[in-house]
Structures are given as structure tokens and as C-alpha cells.
N, C-alpha and C positions, 0 to 999 in steps of 0.2 A: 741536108743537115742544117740545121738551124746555126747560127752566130756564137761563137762562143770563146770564152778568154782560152788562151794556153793553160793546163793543168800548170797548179802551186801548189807547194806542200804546204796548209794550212793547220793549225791546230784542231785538231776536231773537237767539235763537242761533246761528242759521247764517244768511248773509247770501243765501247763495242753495241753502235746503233743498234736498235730493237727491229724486228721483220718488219720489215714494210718498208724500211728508209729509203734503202737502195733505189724502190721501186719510183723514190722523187724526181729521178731522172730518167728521161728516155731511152730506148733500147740502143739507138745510136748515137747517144754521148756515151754509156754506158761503156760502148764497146771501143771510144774513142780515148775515153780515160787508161780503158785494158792498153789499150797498142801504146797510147803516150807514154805509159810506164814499163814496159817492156823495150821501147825506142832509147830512154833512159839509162835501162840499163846495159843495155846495148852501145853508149852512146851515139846513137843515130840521130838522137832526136835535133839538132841543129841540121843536121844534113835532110830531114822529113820541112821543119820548115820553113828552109830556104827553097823549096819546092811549092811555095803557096806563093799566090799571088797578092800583091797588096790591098783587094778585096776579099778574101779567103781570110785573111791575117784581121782586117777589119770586123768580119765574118765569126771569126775567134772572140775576138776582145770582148764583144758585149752578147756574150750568150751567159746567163746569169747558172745556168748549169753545171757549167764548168768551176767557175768560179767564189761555188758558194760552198758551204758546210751543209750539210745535213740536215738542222735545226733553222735554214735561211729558205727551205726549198717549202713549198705549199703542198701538204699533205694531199692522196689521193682520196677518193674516193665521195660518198655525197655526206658533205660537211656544210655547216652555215658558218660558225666564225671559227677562226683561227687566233691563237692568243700566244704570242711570242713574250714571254718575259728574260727580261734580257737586261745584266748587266752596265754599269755604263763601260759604253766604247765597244760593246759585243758584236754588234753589227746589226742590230736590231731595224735600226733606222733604214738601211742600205735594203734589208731584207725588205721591210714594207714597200720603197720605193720598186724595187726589182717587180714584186708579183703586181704592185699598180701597171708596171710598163706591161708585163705579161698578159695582162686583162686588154690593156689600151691596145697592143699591137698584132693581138692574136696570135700570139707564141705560143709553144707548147708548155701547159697542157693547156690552150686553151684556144685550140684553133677553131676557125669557122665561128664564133660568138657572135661576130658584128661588132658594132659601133657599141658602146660602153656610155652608161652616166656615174661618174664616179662623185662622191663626197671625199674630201678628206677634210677631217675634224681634228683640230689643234688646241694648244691647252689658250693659246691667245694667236689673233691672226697674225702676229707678230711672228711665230712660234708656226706655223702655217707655213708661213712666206717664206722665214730665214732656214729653217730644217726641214721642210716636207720637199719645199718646190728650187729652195735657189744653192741650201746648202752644198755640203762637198759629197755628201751619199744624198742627195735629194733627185727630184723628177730631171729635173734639166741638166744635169750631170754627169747620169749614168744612160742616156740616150745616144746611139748612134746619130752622127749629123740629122745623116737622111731620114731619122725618127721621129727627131727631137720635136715635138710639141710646143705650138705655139703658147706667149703667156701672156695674158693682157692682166696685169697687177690690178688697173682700176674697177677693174669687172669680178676679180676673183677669180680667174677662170683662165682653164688650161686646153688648149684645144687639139688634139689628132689632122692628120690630115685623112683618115680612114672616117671621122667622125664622130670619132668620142671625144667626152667632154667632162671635163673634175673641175669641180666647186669649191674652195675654201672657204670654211668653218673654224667661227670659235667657239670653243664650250665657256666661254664666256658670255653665250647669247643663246641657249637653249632655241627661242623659239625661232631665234635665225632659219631653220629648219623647218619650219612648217611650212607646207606649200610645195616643197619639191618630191620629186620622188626620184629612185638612183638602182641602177642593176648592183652596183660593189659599193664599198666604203675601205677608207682605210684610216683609225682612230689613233692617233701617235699618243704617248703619254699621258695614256686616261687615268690612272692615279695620282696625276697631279692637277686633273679639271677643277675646275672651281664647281662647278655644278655638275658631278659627275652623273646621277641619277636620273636628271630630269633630261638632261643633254643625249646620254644613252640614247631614253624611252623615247625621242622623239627621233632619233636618227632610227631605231627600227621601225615606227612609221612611215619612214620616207624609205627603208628597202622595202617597195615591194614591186620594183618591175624587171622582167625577163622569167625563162623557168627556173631559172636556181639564186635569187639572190645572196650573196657572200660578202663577208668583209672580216679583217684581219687587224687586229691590235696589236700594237709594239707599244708596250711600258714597262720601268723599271716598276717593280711590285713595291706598294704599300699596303697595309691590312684594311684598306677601305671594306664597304660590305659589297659593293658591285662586285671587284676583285673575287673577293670568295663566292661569290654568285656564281660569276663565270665557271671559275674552276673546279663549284662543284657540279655544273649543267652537262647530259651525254652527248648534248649536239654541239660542242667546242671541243675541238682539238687542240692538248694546251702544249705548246715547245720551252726549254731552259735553256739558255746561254748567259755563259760567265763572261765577265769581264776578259781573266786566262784565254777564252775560246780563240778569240783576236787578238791573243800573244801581237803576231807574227806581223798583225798591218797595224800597229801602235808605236807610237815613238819609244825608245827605250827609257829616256830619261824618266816619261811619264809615268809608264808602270811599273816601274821602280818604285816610283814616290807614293802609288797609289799601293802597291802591296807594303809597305814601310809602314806605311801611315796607321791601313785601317784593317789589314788581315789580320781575323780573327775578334774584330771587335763587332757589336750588332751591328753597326752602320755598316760595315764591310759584308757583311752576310747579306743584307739586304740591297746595296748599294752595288756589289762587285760578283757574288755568289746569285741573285738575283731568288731569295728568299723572301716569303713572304711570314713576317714574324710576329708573334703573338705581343699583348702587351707585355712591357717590362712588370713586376709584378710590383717592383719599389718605387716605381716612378708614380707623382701626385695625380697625374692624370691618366685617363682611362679611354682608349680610341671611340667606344659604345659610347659613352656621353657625351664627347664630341659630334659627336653623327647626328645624335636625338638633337642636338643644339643646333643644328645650321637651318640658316633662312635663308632663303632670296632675297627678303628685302626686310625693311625696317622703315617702323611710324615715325612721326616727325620729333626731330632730337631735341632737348631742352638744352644740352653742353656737349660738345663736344672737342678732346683734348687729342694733339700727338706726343707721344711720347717717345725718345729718342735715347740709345746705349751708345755713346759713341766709343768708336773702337781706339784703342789705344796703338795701332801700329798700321802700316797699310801698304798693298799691295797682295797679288793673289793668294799667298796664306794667310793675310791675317784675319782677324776678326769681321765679323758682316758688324757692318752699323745696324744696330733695330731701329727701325723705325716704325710701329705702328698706328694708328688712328683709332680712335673710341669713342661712341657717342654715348650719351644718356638721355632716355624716356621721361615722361611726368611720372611715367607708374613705376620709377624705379630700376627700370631692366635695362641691362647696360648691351650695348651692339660693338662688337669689332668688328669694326670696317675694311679696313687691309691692313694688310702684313706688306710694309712699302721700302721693306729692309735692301741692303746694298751693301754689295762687297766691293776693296780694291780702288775705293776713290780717295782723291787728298779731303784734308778737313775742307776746304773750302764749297767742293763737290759734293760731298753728303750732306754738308749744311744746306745747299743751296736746293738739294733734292729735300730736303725734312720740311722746308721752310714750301717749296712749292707741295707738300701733301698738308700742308696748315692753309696753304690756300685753298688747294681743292676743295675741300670742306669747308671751309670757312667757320675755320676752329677758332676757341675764343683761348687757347692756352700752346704754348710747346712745352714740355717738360721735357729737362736733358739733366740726366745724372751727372757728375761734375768731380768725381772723386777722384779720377785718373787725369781726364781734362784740366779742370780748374778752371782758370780764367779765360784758358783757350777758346773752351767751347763757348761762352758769353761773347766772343769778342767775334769770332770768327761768324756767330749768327750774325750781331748788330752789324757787322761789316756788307751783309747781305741786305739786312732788312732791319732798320732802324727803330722803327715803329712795331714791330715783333711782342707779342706779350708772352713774356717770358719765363720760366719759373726754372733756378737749380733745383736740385735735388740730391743729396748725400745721403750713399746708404753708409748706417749706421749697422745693420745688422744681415749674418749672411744671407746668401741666395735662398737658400732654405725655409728661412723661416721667414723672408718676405715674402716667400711666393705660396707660403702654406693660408693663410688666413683669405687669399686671393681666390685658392684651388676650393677652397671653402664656400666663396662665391657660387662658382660652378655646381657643386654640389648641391648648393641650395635652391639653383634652378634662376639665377640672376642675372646671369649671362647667357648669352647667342654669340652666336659668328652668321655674320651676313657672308653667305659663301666660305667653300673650302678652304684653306689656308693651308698647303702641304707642308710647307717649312719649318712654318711655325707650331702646325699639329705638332709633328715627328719632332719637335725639341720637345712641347708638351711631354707628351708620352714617354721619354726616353731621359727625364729629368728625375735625378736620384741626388741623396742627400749630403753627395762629396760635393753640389749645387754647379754640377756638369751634365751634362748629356751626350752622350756616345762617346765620351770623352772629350768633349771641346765646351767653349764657354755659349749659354743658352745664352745668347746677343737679343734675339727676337722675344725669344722670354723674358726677358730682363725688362724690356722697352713696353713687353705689356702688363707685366705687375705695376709698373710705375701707373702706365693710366689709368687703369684700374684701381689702385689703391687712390687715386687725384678724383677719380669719381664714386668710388662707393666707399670708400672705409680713411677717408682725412674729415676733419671739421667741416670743411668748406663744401663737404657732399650732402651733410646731414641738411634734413627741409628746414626750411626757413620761410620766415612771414615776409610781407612784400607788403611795405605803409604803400598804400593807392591815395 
């Protein structure tokens, strides 16, 4: 019998699984669950295992069989991707790492395979490193000692001692990818890639070695168009886990505050219920026009500004600071650069982060609205950076109507986004005329009307003659 945790009474996912579920576990876990719950009720089961020896009990612990839902276990039969949309905190993460180790160690169902080349593909190697490979559900983990896989960080790479071997990937580097080829994949968080498309297309070029190449996606759902790709293709098997599903391994305080907060609002549906939802229909902006608008890259800038919403309170509920970047072209067309926002830091720290994305670029303006701040935010930059070219800025009129003449912009085909911006999109789109979004203050939206209006629609944007 294969390693397996003690049965737990879990929340399930589906109250009443669909045919075939059951079939995710083998016939002797199968029958192992039967007896542990009949030992149960019997109370025997302390008496069954103090009869296991401390390799038996080891034996237990990490058989992901036992220990998972329903919606965590790797559908049977001849599939290519597997597509887990998963709430946050549902166990999405845990899930992908489990069927990685299953593939790497030749577990059931995946005995006799051999040696394995795995990709795993992060939204940043950052995001790779901290959640796929070192986090608390990541590779190194949830591995038995004697399992556990080597990790050399500066190589990217996770090695078996049976001879498989997993690559980290950022879809911040599409072509990172070419040149390799990989038996499985496993894609964390692909609706928050920054190049979710091109990043894809080039990860299915590199599955094509063994007889059945496979690979499996855990992300919370946003309405990208990959997203709807997937779930409407017959060769994906697509799974749903809630937030609820992992009740039972979540702090109490936590989901407490997270059903308080957001059940029953969109963000909650998509954020907790793990729905993938259509546009708002009063919101200025439209997901489809975002999509046609993204580039990889951008020609050489004529200005470029950051623009900055500092938050009025801080710590982990408060407000994110916006921070974003914007360039401008000779032909007019304006590029946001990144979406370089921050939650949870003191004034001094978000200054000190605004002020290093004014370097990055080597911007010739900061703009910081100033209506809540005041003289704070002036002082708290100069205190950083002396020589700072600086501009306040006081909004005079609400959210709405600054950001309508902006959305207008968009419309008329003036702007781009260099790369995805998930954050920032999903306040886009979910911005309606109370001048909130999902019911919280649009921070990243705020920060990029400002730049945008400092480049295409103030005095100082309109062309101008240059005496030579």
C-alpha cells in the first residue's frame, strides 16, 4: 500500500461527487478509508494505530490520497491538461504540488513512468521560488525526508534522486521556454501572467516528450480569453474549489473576515466561489478592449511619468498605494508600463518604493495626489530624494468623472498596456459610478487617471514647437 496521511474529516467539495470521482483513488486506499471509518465508529481506531510502526505511520502521513478532497486528486483516464480553479486558500496550490510529486516519485496512478522533466511556470520566479518550491503547500514541503528533492535555487532546478528534474519558469519571460522540452508541466496562477498567451503557446511547444505529455493549472479565475479557451476545449478536465472547501485547514479568524468582508459581492464570487465572471456592465471599462490593447513591448518614450494614490491608513486592510508608470510616444500613444502598487507599508516605504520605480525608468515627473496627504506626502518624498521632480495634484472632482474622459482615451485607441496588469485590470473593469470598485477604493486606478491625464489630456501634453 502506497504512504498515506490518517483519514480527516475534510469539507468536501462536492456534496455529492459526480461518477468517476471515487475512482481518483485506488482500490486499496479505497478500502483503507472503508475500515478507518468503521474502526471510528467502533472506536478502535487508536487501538488499529498504535499497531503501525513508525514507518507505517510515516507511510500514512504523505500519501496525498488519503488526505485530499475529491477536486485535489488527478482525474483518470487519457487527459492532456487538468484545470483546477480554486478559490483563495482552497488548496489549489497543495493540489498542484501533490500530483508534481506523484509524477516525480512514481506514485499511484503513476507507476513505472521513469524519470520525469517537469516545467513549473510562475506568474514571476519570485512567485516560482516562494509558492511552488519553498512555500508551506509547495515541492519541498510536502515530501517525505527520504523523497525530498534536491533544490539548487541558482540553477532553477529541482532534482529526484530517481532522475527527474523541474525547471522554473516565469511567464514574465515567455521565451525563457524555448529550447527545452518537458514530459509534465505544472502552470500556478495563469490568470495573473503578465503574458498569459504567448507564455502558454510556448510552454505547449516544449510538452512534447514521453507517450502522454500532461500538465495541470491551479488559478483563481479571471475572465481572460486563455481562461475561456481552456474551459471551453474537450481535452481539459476542468475541477471547482471554494474557498468554504478548506473550511477546516484555515485559520478561523481568517475566514471569518474573508466571509464578512466579501460574500456575496463580485469579488467574492470570483475571488472565494472561484467563478469566472462576465464584465460588470456599468463599469467604464470592458475586459475585450483590454486584451486587443496589450503589447510586449513599446518604441522609444518621449515622457515618461509615475503616478502615485497614497493611501490614507496602513497596514493589512488598508488601502494599496497606486503606484503606476506611463510613458508617452512622438505619435501620441501613451504605454503603461507597470502597475508597481503596494499594500501595508509606512509613508516612508511606499515613498521610498514610488521613488525607486521613478528611477527605474528614469522618469522625468512623480505625480502624488495630495488631498488626504497634504504636506506629508511632499515631505516624506523630499526626505528620500531631494532632487525628486515633483508635481501635487488635488482632485477637484469625483472619481467618476476623472476617470471618464481617461476611459475615453482607451476607446479611442490611445493607450496600450505593455503586459498584463491583473490588479489593475480587475479594478478597471469592476469601476462603477459610486467611484468604487467591488466595493473598495480603485487605489491603482486613481494613480493611473493621474498619469494619464499629466500625459494626454493637461496643457503640458498638447505638441509644442522646440526654437532649435
Amino acid at each position: 500500500m502506497k504512504r498515506c496521511k490518517p483519514w480527516t474529516t475534510v469539507k468536501p467539495a462536492l456534496e455529492n461527487p459526480p461518477d468517476g470521482k471515487a475512482a481518483r483513488r485506488s482500490a486499496c486506499v479505497r478500502k483503507f478509508i472503508s475500515a478507518s471509518r468503521a474502526c471510528c465508529k467502533n472506536g478502535e481506531l487508536n487501538a488499529l494505530l498504535k499497531k503501525l510502526s513508525l514507518s507505517d505511520l510515516d507511510f500514512l502521513i504523505h500519501d496525498w490520497q488519503l488526505w485530499a478532497r475529491d477536486d485535489q486528486l488527478p482525474p483518470q483516464g487519457d487527459w492532456t491538461t487538468w484545470l483546477l480553479l480554486g478559490g483563495r486558500g482552497s488548496g489549489k496550490t497543495r493540489a498542484g504540488a501533490e500530483w508534481v510529486r506523484m509524477l516525480a516519485t512514481g506514485s499511484w496512478p503513476y507507476e513505472g513512468l521513469g524519470a520525469q522533466r517537469i516545467a513549473l511556470v510562475a506568474e514571476t520566479m519570485a512567485d516560482a521560488r516562494d509558492v511552488m518550491v519553498e512555500g508551506e503547500s509547495g515541492l519541498l514541503a510536502i515530501h517525505a525526508g527520504h523523497e525530498r528533492p534536491d533544490y539548487t535555487s541558482s540553477r532553477r532546478r529541482l532534482e529526484w534522486k530517481n532522475g527527474t528534474v523541474a525547471y522554473l519558469f516565469s511567464a514574465e519571460d515567455p521565451d525563457s521556454l524555448r529550447g527545452h522540452q518537458f514530459t509534465a508541466a505544472w502552470s500556478d496562477e495563469l490568470a495573473k501572467w503578465r503574458y498569459p498567451q504567448s507564455t502558454w503557446d510556448m510552454l505547449q511547444f516544449a510538452l512534447r516528450l514521453g507517450a502522454r505529455p500532461r500538465q495541470i493549472v491551479t488559478t483563481t479565475p479571471r475572465p481572460i480569453a486563455l481562461l475561456k479557451d481552456l474551459l471551453a476545449r474537450d481535452d481539459v478536465i476542468t475541477d471547482r474549489a471554494t474557498t468554504g472547501c478548506n473550511a477546516d485547514n484555515l485559520a478561523p479568524a481568517f475566514f471569518a473576515a474573508v466571509i464578512n468582508r466579501y460574500e456575496g459581492t463580485r469579488l467574492g464570487r470570483q475571488e472565494m466561489m472561484a467563478e469566472i465572471l462576465d464584465d460588470n456592465p456599468d463599469a467604464l471599462w470592458r475586459r475585450d478592449l483590454l486584451e486587443r490593447i496589450t503589447k510586449k513591448d513599446h518604441p522609444p518614450l518621449e515622457r515618461i511619468v509615475v503616478a502615485v494614490d497614497p493611501p490614507v491608513s496602513r497596514g493589512k486592510g488598508a488601502d494599496a498605494c497606486g503606484i503606476i508608470a506611463v510613458g508617452l510616444a512622438s505619435d501620441g500613444m501613451a504605454y503603461v508600463l507597470e502597475d508597481a502598487s503596494i499594500q501595508g507599508l509606512r509613508p516612508r516605504d511606499w515613498a521610498a518604493h514610488a521613488i525607486g520605480i521613478y528611477r527605474k525608468y528614469g522618469a522625468d515627473c512623480l505625480i502624488a495626489e495630495v488631498n488626504q496627504g497634504g504636506e506629508m506626502v511632499r515631505d516624506v518624498l523630499n526626505q528620500i530624494d531631494g532632487t525628486l521632480s515633483y508635481r501635487p495634484v488635488h482632485a477637484k472632482r469625483g472619481k467618476w468623472l476623472r476617470a471618464e474622459p481617461v476611459a475615453m482615451l482607451y476607446e479611442q485607441g490611445w493607450v496600450r498596456h505593455v503586459g498584463a496588469m491583473p490588479e489593475l485590470e480587475d479594478e478597471m473593469c469592476a469601476f462603477t459610478a459610486d467611484g468604487r470598485a467591488n466595493g473598495h477604493s480603485p487605489d491603482r486606478l486613481d494613480a493611473l487617471v493621474w498619469a494619464l491625464t499629466e500625459l494626454k489630456l493637461t496643457r503640458s501634453a498638447a505638441p509644442r514647437v522646440r526654437t532649435i
